[in-house]
C-alpha positions as CSV (number, residue, x, y, z in Angstrom):
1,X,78.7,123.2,89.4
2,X,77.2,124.1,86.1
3,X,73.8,125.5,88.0
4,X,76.6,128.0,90.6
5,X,78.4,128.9,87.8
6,X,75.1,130.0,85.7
7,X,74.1,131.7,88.9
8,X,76.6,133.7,89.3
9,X,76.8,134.4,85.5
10,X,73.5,135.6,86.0
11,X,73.4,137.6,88.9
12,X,76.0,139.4,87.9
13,X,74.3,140.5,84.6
14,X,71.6,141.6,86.6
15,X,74.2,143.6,88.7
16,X,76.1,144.5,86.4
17,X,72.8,145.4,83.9
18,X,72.7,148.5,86.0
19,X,75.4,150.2,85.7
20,X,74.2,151.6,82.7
21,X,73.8,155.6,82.7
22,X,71.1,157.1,80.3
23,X,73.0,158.8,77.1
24,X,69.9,159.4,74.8
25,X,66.6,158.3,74.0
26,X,66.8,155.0,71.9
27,X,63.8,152.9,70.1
28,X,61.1,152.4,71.9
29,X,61.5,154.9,74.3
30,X,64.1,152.8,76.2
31,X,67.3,154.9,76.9
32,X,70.4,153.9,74.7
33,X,74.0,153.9,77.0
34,X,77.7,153.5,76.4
35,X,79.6,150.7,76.8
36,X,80.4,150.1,80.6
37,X,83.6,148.0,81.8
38,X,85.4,146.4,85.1
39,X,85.2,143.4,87.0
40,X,82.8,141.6,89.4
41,X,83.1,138.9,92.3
42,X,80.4,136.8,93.6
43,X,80.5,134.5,96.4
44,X,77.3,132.4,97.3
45,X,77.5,131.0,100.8
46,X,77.5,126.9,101.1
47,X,73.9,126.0,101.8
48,X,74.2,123.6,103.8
49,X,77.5,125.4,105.8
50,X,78.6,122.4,105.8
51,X,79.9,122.4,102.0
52,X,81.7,124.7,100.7
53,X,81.2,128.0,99.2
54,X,80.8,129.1,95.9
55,X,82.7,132.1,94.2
56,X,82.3,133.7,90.9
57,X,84.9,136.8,89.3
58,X,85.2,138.0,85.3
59,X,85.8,141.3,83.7
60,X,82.6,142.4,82.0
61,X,81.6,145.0,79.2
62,X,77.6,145.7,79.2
63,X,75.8,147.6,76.5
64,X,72.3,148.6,76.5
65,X,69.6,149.0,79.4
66,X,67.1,147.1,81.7
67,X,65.1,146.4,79.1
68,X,67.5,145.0,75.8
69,X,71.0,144.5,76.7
70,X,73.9,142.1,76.3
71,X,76.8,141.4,79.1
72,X,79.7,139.5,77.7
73,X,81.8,138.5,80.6
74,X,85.7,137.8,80.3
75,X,88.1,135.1,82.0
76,X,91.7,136.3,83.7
77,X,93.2,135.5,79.7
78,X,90.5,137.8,78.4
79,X,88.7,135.0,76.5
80,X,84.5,135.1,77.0
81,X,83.6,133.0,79.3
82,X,80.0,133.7,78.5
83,X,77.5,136.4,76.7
84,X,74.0,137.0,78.2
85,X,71.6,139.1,76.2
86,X,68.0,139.9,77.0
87,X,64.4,141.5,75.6
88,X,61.2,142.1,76.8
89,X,60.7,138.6,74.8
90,X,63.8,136.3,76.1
91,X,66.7,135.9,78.1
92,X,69.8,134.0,75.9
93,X,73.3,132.6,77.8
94,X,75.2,131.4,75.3
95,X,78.6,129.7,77.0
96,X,81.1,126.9,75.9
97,X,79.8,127.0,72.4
98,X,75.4,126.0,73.3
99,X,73.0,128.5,73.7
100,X,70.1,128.7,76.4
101,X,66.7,130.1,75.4
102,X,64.4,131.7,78.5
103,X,61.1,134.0,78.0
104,X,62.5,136.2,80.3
105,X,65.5,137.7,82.2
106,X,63.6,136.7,85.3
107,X,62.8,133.2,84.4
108,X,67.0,132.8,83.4
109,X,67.6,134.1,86.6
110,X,65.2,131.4,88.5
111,X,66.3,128.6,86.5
112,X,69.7,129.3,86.9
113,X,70.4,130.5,91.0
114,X,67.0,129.0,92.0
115,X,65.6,132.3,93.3
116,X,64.2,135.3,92.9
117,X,65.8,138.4,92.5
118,X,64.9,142.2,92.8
119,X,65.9,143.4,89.3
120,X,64.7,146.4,90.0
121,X,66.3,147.4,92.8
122,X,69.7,146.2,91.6
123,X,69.3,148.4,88.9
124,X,68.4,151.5,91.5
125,X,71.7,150.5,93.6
126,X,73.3,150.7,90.5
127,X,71.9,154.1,89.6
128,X,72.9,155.6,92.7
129,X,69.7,155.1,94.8
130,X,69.4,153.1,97.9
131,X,66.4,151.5,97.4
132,X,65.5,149.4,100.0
133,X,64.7,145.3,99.4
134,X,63.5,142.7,102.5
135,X,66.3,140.5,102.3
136,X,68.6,142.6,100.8
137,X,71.7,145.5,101.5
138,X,73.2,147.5,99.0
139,X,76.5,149.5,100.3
140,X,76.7,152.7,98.1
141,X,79.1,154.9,100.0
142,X,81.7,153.8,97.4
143,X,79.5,154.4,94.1
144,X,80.9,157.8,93.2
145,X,85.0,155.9,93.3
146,X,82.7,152.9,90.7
147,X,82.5,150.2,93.4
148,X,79.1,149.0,94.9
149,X,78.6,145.6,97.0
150,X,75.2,144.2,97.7
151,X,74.2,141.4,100.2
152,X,71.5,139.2,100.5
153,X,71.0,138.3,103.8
154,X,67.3,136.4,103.1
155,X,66.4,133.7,102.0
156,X,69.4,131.8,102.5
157,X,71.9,131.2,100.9
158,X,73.9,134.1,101.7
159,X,75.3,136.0,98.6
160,X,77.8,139.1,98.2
161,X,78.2,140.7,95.1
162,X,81.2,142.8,94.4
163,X,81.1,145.7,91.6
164,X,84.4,147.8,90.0
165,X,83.7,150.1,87.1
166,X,84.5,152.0,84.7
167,X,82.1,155.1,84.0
168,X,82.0,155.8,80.1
C-alpha cells in the first residue's frame, strides 16, 4: 500500500510539475513560475486484474519548474498529506513525519511506482503540446478550461491521470 500510495504521490508531481508557466528568468537560467493550484486523481489498474485497483486524489500547490520545484499535496481536510521537492541533485518525499532521500526525480519515481516515466513529455502535455510517447496518450482538448488527462496504455499496469487547475 505504502509503494501505490508513493506512486501515485509521485506521478502526480511529475504531472502536476508541469503545469508550471514561465514568469521570468530565475538562477541558473531555469525559468521562475507562480504558484499553481487544483486537484488531481490517479487510478492505477490492478496488475494482476484480478486485485483490485488503486486510486489516488489531493489538492496540490506546485512552485518552481522542471528542474527545482516543490509540490505539497493536500488531503479533503486540507492537512499535507505529503511535500515532494526536487534538484538537479535529489529528489526528497517527506510524508507522515520521515523523509526519503533519492539522487534524482527519476530515480524517486522508479523506486516508488516501479517504472519509468516520460518526464519530459508530461511536462510538454502540460505546456500545451501534444508530444507524442510509445505507451502513452495525453488528451489536451480540455487544457485551455485547466483540465488534462493522460493514459498509459504500455507497459502494464494501466494508469489514468486526471489534472484540474488553476492558472496563476
Amino acid at each position: 500500500m505504502l509503494k501505490v500510495a508513493s506512486a501515485a504521490i509521485i506521478l502526480a508531481t511529475l504531472l502536476l510539475a508541469g503545469c508550471a508557466v514561465p514568469r521570468a528568468a530565475g538562477s541558473a537560467g531555469q525559468p521562475e513560475v507562480s504558484p499553481w493550484h487544483g486537484r488531481l486523481a490517479l487510478r492505477i489498474e490492478a496488475d494482476p486484474p484480478q486485485t483490485e485497483s488503486q486510486t489516488f486524489s489531493a489538492g496540490f500547490e506546485l512552485i518552481g519548474n522542471a528542474r527545482i520545484g516543490e509540490l505539497t499535496l493536500y488531503t479533503p481536510l486540507g492537512t499535507t498529506a505529503a511535500a515532494l521537492s526536487w534538484s538537479p541533485q535529489a529528489a526528497v518525499l517527506r510524508s507522515n513525519g520521515e523523509l526519503h532521500h533519492f539522487e534524482s526525480l527519476d530515480a524517486l519515481l522508479k523506486q516508488a511506482i516501479g517504472t519509468e516515466v516520460p518526464v519530459a513529455a508530461l511536462f510538454a502535455w502540460l505546456a500545451g503540446d501534444n508530444m507524442t510517447v510509445a505507451g502513452w496518450r495525453a488528451d489536451l482538448s480540455q487544457h485551455a478550461n485547466g483540465r488534462i488527462t493522460a493514459q498509459r496504455t504500455q507497459p502494464a499496469p494501466l494508469a489514468e491521470l486526471r489534472l484540474v487547475f488553476e492558472r496563476p
